[in-house]
N, C-alpha and C positions, 0 to 999 in steps of 0.2 A: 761777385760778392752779393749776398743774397741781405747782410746784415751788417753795420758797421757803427756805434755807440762810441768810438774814441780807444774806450777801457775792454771792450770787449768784437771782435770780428771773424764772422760764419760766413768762409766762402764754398761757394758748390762750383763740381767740375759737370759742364755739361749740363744736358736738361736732364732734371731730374737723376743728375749722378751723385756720388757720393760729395761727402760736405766736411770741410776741418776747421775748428775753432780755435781762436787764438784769445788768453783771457786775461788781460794782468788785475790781479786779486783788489777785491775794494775792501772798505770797512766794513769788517765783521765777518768776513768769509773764514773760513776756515783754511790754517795753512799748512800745507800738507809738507812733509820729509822726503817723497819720493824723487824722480829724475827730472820734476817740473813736466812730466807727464799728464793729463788729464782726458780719458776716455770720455765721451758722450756720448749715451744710447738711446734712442726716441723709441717709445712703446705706447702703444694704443691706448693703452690704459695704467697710466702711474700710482694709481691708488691700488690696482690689483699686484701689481709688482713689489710697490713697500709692503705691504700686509704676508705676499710670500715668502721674501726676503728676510723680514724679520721675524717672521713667523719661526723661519728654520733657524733663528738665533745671529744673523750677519746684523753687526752694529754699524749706526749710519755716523758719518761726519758731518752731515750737513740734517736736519730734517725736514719730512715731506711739507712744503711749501706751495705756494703761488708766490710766482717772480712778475714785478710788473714787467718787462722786455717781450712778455711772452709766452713763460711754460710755467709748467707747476713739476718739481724735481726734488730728489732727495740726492746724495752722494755717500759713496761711502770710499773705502781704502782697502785696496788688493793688496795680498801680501807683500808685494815688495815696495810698495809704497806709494803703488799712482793713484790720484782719485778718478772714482769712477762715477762718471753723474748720468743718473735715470729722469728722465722729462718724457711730458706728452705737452702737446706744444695747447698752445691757449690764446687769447684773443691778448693784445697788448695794451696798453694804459694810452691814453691820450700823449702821454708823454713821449715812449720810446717807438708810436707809429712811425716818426719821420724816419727811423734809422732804416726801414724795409725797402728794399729796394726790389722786390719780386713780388 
């Protein structure tokens, strides 16, 4: 377990293996329809990715933000109804440092 907030926990397999998130939704989040699916993809650069993405016309459900826990991310909703969230990770607020465990 790389992260663990209570409402939200990002464990990774391995060093530096792949990582799965588990989120139960707070206030104000957006509630999605799909199979309680939620995709998260880390990209170098999250400001270049929403300006592409919406550039070609994809509509966000969340938008591009800074989250105190950590990243700065937008989301959006894949056809069949899962959100799919874009972050580049970011320095954390005094607040949600203690949840880091790596």
């Amino acid at each position: 377990m790389i992260f663990d907030c209570g409402w939200y926990v990002n464990l990774q397999f391995g060093d530096n293996g792949p990582t799965i998130q588990f989120m139960q939704p707070q206030e104000g989040m957006p509630v999605f329809g799909g199979e309680g699916v939620m995709l998260n993809f880390s990209v170098d650069d999250v400001d270049a990715e929403y300006a592409r993405l919406t550039g070609a016309g994809l509509q966000t459900a969340m938008p591009l933000e800074d989250h105190p826990w950590g990243d700065r991310g937008f989301s959006v909703i894949d056809p069949i109804g899962n959100s799919v969230y874009i972050y580049s990770d970011r320095e954390p607020s005094v607040e949600f440092r203690q949840y880091y465990n790596a």
